[in-house]
mmCIF file of the C-alpha atoms, coordinates in Angstrom:
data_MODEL
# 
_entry.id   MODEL 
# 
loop_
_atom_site.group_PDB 
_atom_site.id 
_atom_site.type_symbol 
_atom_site.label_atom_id 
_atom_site.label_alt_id 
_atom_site.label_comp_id 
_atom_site.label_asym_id 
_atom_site.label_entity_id 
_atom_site.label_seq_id 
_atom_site.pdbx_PDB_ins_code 
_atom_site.Cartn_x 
_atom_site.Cartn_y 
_atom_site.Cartn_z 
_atom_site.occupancy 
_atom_site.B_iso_or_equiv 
_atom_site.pdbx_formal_charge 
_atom_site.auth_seq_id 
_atom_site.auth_comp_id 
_atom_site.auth_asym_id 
_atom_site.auth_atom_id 
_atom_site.pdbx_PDB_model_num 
ATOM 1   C CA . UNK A 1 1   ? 151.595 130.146 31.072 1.00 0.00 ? 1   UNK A CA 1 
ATOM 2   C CA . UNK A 1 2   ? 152.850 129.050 27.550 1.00 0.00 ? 2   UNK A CA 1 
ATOM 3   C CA . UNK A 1 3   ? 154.956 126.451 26.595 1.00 0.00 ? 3   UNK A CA 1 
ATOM 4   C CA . UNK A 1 4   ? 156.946 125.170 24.052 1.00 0.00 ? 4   UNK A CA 1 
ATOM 5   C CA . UNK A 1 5   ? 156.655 121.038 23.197 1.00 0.00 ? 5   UNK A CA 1 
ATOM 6   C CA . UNK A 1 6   ? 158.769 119.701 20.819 1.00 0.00 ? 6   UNK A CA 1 
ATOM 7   C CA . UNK A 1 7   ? 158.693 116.232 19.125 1.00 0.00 ? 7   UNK A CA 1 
ATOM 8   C CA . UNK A 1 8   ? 161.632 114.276 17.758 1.00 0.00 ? 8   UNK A CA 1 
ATOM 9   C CA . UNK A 1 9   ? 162.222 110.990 15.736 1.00 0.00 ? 9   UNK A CA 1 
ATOM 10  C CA . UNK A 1 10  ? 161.599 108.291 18.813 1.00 0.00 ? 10  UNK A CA 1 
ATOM 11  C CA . UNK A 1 11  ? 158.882 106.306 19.457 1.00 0.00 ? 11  UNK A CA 1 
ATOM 12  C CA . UNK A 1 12  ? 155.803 107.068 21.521 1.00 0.00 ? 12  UNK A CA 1 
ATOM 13  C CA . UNK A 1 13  ? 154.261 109.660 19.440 1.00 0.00 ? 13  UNK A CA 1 
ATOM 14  C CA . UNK A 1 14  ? 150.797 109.133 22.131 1.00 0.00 ? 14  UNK A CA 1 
ATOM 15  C CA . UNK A 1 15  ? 153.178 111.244 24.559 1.00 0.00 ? 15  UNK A CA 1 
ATOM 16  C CA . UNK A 1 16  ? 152.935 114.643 23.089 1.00 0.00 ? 16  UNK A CA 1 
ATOM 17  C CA . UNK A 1 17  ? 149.440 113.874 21.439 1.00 0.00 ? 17  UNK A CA 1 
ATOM 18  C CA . UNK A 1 18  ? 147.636 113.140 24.727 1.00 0.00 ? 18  UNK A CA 1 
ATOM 19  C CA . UNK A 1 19  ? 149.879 116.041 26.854 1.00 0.00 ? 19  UNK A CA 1 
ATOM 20  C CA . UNK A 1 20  ? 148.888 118.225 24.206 1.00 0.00 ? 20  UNK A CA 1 
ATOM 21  C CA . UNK A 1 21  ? 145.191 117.314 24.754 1.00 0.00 ? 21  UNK A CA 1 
ATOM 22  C CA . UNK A 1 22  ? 145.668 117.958 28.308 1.00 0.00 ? 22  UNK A CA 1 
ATOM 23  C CA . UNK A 1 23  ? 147.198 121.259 27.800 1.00 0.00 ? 23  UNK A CA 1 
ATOM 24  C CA . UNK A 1 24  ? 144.657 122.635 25.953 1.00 0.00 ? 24  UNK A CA 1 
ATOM 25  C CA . UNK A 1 25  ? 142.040 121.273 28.193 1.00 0.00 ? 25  UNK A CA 1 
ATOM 26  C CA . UNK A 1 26  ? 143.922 122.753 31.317 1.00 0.00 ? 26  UNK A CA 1 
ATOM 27  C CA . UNK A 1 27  ? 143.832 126.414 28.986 1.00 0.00 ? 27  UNK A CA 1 
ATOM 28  C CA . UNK A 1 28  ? 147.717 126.545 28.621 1.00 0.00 ? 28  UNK A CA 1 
ATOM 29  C CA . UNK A 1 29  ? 148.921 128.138 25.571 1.00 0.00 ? 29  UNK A CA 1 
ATOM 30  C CA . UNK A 1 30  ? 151.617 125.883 23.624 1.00 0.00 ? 30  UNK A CA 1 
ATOM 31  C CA . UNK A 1 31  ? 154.109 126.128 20.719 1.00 0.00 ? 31  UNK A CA 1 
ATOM 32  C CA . UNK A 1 32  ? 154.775 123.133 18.442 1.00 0.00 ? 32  UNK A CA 1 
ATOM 33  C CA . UNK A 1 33  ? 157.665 122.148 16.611 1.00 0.00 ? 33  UNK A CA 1 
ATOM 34  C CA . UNK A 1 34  ? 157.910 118.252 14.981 1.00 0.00 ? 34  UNK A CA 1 
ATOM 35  C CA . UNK A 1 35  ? 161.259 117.741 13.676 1.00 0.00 ? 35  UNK A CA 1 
ATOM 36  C CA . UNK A 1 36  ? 161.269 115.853 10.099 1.00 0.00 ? 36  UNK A CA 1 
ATOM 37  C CA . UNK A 1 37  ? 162.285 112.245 12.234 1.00 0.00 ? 37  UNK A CA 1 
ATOM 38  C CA . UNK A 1 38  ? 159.040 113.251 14.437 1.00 0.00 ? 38  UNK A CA 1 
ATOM 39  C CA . UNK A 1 39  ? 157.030 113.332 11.861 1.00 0.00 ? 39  UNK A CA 1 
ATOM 40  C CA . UNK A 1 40  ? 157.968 110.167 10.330 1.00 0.00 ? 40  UNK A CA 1 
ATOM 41  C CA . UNK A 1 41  ? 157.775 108.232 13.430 1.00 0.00 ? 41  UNK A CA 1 
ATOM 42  C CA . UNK A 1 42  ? 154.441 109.946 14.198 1.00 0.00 ? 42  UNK A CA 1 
ATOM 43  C CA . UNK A 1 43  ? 152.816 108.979 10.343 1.00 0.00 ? 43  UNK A CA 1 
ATOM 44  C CA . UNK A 1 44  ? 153.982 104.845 11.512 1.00 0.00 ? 44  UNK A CA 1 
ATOM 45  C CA . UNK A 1 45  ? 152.104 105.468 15.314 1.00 0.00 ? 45  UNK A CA 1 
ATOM 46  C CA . UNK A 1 46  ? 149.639 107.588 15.006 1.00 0.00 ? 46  UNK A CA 1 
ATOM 47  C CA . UNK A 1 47  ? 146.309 107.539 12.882 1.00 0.00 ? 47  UNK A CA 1 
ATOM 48  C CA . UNK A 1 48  ? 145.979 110.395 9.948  1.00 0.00 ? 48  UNK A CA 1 
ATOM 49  C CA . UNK A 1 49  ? 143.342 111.720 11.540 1.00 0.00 ? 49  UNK A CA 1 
ATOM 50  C CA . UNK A 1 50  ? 145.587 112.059 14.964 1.00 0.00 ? 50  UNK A CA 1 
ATOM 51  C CA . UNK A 1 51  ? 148.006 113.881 12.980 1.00 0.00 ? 51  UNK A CA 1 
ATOM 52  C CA . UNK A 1 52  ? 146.107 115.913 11.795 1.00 0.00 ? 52  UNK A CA 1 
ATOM 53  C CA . UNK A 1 53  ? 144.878 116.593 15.596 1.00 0.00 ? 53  UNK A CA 1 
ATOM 54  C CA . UNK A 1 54  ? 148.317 117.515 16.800 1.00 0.00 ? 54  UNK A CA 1 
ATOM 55  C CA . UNK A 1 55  ? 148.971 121.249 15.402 1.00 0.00 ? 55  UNK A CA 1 
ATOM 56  C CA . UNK A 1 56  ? 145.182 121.871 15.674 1.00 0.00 ? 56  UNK A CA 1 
ATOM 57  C CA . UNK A 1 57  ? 145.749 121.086 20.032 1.00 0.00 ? 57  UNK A CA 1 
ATOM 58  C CA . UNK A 1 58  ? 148.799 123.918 19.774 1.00 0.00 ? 58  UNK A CA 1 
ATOM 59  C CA . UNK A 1 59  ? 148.414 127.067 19.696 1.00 0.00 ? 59  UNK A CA 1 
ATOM 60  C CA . UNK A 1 60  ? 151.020 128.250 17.316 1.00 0.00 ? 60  UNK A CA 1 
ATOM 61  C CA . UNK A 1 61  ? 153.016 125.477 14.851 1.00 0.00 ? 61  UNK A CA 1 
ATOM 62  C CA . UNK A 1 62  ? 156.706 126.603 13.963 1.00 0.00 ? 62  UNK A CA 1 
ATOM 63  C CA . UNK A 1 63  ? 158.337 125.225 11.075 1.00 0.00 ? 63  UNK A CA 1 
ATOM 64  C CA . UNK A 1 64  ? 161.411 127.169 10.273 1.00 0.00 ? 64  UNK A CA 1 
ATOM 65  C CA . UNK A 1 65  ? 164.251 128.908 11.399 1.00 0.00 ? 65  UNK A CA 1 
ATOM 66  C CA . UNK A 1 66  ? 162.528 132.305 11.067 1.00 0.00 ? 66  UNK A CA 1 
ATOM 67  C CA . UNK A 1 67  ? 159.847 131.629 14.224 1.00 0.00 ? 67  UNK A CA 1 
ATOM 68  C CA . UNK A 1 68  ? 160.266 134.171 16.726 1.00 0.00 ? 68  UNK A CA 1 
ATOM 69  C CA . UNK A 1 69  ? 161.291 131.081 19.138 1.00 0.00 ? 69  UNK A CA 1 
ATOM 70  C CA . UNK A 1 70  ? 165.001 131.080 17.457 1.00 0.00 ? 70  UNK A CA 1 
ATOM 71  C CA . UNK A 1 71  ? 165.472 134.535 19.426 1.00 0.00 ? 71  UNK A CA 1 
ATOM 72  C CA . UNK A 1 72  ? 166.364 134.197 23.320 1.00 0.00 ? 72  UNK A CA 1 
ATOM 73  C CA . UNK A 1 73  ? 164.661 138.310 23.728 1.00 0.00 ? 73  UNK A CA 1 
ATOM 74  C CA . UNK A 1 74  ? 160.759 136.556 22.253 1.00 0.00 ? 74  UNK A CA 1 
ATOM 75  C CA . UNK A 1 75  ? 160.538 134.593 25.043 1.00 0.00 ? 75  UNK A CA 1 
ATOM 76  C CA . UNK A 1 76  ? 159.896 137.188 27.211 1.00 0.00 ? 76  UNK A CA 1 
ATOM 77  C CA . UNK A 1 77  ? 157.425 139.523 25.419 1.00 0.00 ? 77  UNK A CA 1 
ATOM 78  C CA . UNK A 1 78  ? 153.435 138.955 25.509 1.00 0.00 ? 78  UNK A CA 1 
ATOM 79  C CA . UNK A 1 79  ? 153.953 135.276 24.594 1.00 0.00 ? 79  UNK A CA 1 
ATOM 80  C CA . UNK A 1 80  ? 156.306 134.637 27.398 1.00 0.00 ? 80  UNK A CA 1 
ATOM 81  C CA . UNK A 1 81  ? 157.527 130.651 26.852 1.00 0.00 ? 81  UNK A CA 1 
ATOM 82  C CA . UNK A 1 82  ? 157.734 128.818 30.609 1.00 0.00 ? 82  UNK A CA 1 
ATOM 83  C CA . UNK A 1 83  ? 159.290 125.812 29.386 1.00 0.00 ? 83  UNK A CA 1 
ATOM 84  C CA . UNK A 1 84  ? 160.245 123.343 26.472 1.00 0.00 ? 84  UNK A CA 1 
ATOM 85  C CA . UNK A 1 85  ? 159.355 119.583 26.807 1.00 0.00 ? 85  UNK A CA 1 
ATOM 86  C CA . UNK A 1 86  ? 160.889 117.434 24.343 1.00 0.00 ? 86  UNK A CA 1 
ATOM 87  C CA . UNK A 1 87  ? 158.885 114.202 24.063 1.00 0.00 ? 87  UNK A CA 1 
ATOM 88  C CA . UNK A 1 88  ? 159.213 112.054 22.804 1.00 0.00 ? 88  UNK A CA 1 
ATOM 89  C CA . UNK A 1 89  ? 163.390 112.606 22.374 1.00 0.00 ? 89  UNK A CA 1 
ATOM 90  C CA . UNK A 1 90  ? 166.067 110.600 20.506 1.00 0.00 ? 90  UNK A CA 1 
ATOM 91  C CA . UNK A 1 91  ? 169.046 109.693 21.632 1.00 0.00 ? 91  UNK A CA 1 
ATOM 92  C CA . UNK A 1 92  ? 170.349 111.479 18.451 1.00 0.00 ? 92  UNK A CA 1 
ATOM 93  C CA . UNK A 1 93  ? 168.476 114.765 19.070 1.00 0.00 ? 93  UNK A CA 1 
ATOM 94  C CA . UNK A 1 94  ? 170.199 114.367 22.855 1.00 0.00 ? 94  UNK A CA 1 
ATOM 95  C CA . UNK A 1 95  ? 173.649 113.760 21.536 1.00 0.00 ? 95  UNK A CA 1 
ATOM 96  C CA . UNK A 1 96  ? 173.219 116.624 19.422 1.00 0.00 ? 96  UNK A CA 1 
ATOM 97  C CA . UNK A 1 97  ? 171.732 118.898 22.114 1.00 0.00 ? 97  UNK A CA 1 
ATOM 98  C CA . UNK A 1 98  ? 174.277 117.556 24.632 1.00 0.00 ? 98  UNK A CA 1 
ATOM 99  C CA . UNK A 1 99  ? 176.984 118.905 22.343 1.00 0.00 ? 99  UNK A CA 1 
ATOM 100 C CA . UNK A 1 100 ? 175.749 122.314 20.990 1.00 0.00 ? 100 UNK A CA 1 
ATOM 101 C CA . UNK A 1 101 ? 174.396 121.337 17.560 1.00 0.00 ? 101 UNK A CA 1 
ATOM 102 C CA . UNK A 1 102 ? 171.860 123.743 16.324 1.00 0.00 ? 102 UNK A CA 1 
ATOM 103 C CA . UNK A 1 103 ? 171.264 122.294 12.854 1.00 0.00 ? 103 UNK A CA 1 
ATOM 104 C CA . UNK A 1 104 ? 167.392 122.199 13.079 1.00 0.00 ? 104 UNK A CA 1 
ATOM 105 C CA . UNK A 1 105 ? 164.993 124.542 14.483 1.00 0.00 ? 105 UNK A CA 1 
ATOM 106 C CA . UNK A 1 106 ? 164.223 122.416 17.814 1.00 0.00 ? 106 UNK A CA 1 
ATOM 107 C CA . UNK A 1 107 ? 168.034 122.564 18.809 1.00 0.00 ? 107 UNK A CA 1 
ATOM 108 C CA . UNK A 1 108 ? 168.213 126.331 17.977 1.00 0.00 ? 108 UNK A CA 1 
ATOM 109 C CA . UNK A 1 109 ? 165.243 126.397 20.623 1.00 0.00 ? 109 UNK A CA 1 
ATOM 110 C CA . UNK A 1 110 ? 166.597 124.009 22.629 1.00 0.00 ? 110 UNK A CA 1 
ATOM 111 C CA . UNK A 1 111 ? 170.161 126.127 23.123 1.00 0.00 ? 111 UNK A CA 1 
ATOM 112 C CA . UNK A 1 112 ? 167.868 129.565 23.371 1.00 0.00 ? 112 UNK A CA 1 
ATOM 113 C CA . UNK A 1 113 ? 166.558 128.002 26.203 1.00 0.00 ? 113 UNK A CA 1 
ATOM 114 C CA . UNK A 1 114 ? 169.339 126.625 27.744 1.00 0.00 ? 114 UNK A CA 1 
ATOM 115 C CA . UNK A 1 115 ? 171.231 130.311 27.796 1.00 0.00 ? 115 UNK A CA 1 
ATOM 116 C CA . UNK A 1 116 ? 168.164 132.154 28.724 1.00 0.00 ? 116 UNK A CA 1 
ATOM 117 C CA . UNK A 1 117 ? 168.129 130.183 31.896 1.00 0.00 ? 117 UNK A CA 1 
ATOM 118 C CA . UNK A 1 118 ? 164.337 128.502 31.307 1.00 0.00 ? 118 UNK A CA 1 
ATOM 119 C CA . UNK A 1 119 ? 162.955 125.443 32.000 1.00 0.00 ? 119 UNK A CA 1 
ATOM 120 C CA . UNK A 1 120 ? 163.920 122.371 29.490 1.00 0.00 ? 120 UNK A CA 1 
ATOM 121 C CA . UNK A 1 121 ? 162.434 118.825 30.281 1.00 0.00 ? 121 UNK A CA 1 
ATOM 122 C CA . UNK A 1 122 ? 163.141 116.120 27.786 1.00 0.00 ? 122 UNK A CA 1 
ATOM 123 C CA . UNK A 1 123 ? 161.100 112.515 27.830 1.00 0.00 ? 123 UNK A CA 1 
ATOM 124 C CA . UNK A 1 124 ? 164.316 109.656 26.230 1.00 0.00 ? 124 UNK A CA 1 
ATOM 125 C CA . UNK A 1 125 ? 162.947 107.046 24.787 1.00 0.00 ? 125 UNK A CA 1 
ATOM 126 C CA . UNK A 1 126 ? 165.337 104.554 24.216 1.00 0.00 ? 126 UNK A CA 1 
ATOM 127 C CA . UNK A 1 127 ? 166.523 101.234 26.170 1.00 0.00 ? 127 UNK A CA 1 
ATOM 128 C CA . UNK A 1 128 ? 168.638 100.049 26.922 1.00 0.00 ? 128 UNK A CA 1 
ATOM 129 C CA . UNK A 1 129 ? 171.124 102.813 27.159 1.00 0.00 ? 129 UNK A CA 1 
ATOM 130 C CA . UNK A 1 130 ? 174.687 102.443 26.435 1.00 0.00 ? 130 UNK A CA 1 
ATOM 131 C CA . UNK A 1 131 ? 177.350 104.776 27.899 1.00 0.00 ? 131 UNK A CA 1 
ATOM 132 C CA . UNK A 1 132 ? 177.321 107.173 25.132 1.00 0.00 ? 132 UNK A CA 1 
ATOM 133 C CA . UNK A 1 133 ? 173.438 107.675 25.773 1.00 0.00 ? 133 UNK A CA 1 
ATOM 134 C CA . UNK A 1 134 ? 174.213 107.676 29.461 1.00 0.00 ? 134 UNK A CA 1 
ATOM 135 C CA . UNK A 1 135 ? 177.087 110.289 29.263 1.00 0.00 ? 135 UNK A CA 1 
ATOM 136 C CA . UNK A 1 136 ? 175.181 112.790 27.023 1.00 0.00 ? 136 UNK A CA 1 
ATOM 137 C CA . UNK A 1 137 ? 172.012 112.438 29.161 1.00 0.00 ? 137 UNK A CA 1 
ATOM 138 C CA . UNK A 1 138 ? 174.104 113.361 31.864 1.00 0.00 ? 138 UNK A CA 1 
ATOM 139 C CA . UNK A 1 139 ? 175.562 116.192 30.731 1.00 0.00 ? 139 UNK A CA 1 
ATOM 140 C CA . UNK A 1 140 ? 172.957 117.471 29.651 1.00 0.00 ? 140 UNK A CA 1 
ATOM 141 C CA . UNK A 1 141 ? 171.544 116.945 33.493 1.00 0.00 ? 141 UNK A CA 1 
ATOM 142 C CA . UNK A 1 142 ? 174.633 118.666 34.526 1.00 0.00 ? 142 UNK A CA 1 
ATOM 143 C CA . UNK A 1 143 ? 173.506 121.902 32.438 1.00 0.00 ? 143 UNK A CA 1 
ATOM 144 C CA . UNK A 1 144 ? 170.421 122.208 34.300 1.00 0.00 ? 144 UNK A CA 1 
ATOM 145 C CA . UNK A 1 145 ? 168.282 119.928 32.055 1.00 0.00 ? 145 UNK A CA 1 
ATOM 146 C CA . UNK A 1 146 ? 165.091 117.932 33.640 1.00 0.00 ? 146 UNK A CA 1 
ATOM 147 C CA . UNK A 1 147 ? 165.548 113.962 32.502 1.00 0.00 ? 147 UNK A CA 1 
ATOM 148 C CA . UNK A 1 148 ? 161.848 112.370 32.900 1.00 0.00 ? 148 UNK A CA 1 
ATOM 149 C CA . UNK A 1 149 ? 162.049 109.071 30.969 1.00 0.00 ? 149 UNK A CA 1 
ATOM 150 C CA . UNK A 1 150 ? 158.600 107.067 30.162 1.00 0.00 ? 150 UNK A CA 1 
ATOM 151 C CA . UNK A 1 151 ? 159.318 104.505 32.976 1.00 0.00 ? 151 UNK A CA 1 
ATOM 152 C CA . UNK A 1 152 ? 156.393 101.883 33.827 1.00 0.00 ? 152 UNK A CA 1 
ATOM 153 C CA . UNK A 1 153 ? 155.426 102.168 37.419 1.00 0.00 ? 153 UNK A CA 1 
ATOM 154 C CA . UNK A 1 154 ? 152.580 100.154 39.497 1.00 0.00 ? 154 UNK A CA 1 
ATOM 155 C CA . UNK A 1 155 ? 152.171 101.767 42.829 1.00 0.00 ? 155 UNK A CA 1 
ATOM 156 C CA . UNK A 1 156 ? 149.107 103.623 41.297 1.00 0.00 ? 156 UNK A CA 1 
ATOM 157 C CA . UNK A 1 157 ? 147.555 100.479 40.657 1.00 0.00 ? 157 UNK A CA 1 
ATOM 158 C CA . UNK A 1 158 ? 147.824 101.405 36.416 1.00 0.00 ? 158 UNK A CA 1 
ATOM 159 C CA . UNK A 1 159 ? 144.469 99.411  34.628 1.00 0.00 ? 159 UNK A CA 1 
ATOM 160 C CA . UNK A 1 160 ? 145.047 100.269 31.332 1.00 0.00 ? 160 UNK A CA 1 
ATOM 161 C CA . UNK A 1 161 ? 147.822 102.064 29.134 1.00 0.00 ? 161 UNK A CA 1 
ATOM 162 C CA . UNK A 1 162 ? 145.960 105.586 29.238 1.00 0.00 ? 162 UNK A CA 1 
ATOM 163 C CA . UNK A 1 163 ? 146.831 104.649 33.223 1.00 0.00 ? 163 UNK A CA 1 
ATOM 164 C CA . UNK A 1 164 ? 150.388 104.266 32.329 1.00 0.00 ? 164 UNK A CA 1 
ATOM 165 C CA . UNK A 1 165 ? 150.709 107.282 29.990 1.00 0.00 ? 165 UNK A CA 1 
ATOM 166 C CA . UNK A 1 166 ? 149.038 109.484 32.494 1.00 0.00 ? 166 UNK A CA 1 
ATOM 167 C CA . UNK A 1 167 ? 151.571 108.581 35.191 1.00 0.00 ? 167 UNK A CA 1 
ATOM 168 C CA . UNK A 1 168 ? 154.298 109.809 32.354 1.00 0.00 ? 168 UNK A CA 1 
ATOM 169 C CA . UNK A 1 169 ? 152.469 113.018 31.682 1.00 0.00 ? 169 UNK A CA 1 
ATOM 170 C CA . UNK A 1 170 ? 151.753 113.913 35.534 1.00 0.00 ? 170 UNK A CA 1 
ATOM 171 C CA . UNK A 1 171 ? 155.274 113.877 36.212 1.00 0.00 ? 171 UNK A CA 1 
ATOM 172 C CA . UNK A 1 172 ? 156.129 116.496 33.734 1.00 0.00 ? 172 UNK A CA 1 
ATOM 173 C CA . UNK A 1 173 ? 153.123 118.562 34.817 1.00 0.00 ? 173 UNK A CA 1 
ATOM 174 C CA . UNK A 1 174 ? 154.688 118.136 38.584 1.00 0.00 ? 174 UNK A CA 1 
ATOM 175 C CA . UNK A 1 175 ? 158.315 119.342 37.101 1.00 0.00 ? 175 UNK A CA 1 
ATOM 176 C CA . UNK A 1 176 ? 155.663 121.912 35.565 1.00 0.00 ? 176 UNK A CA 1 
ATOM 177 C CA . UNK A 1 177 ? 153.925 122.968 38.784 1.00 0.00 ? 177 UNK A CA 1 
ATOM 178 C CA . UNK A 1 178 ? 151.317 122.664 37.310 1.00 0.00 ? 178 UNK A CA 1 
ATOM 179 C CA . UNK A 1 179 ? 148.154 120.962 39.190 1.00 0.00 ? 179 UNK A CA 1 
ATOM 180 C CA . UNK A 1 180 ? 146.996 117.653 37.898 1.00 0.00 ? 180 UNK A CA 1 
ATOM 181 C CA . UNK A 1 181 ? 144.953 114.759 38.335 1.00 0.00 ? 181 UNK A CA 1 
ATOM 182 C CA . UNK A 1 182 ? 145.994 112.140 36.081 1.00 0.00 ? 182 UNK A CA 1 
ATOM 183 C CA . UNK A 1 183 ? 147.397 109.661 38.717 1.00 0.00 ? 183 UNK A CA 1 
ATOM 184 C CA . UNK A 1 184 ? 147.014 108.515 42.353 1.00 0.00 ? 184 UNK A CA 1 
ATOM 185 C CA . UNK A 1 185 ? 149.927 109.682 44.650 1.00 0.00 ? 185 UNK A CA 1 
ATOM 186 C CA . UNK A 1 186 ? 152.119 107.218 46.662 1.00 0.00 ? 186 UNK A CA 1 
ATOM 187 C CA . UNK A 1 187 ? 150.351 106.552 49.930 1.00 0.00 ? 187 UNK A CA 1 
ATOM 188 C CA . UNK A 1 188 ? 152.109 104.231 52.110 1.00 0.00 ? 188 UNK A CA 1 
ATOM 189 C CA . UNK A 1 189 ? 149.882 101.147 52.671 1.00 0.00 ? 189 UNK A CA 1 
ATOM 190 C CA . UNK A 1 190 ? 149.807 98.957  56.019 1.00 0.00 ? 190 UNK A CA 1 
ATOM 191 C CA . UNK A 1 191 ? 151.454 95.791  55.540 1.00 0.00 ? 191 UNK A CA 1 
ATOM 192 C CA . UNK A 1 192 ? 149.493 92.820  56.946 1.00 0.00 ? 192 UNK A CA 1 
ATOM 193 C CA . UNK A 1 193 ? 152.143 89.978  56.566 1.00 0.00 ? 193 UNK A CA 1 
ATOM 194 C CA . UNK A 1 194 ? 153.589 87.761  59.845 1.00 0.00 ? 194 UNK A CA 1 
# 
């Protein structure tokens, strides 16, 4: 399996570091593309030496319009691309994606994708959401598009924030099929009240 992570200009630049770490730990091959926001955001969050980290964890890094990843018949040869997960993702890159704008090489991927029938997942961060947001999110839903935003949740019993990143990151390797064991799973528990 190989897939294709992309990283846009919205906070929450731990999400792609640590799923890349996990990635490459689980053996899974993986393109990277940082769009010029992503990398600004990710010089504010994350240390130089992280940075650093984050092409070194993928496999292959793509910076322009001539990687093989702009053509729709490369991702099926030897290097056959699963997926794209977009995380974290602006509401501008959505809007933009929503629409058909391919004016960087992330949305050229991200519309290769889309006609070639494979796999996109993108991680919004952004709240609250105004109708715009809501609409373009949607439609992009409508096109086939898997929505996973970076929700807090507390059924796993989260100690830490690695806890509540994990939960994040588990749900995109579940969208994935991809076996995992970064969080508990629900399990009903026997209420005890009057």
């Amino acid at each position: 399996m190989r897939l294709i992570v992309g990283i846009t200009g919205a906070s929450g630049a731990i999400l792609p570091l640590k799923f890349l770490e996990i990635l490459k730990n689980l053996n899974i091959e993986s393109d990277l593309i940082i769009t010029k926001g992503g990398k600004s955001v990710i010089k504010e969050e994350l240390s130089k030496d992280d940075f650093e980290k984050l092409d070194k964890l993928a496999t292959k890094f793509h910076e322009n319009f001539s990687s093989e990843l702009t053509s729709g018949s490369n991702l099926y040869g030897k290097e056959k691309r699963e997926a794209l997960i977009i995380i974290p993702c602006s509401m501008d890159f959505v809007a933009k994606f929503a629409n058909g704008i391919a004016d960087n090489l992330l949305l050229r991927v991200c519309d290769v994708m889309l006609k070639e029938n494979k796999k996109i997942i993108l991680v919004p961060r952004e709240m609250p959401l105004n109708e715009t947001h809501l609409e373009n999110l949607l439609n992009l839903k409508r096109k086939g598009v898997i929505i996973i935003p970076p929700m807090l949740t507390f059924y796993h019993e989260p100690k830490n924030i690695d806890d509540l990143i994990n939960f994040v990151l588990g749900k995109i390797l579940d969208n994935l099929q991809i076996e995992h064991s970064l969080f508990k799973r629900w399990k009903a528990k026997e209420f005890k009240g009057k």
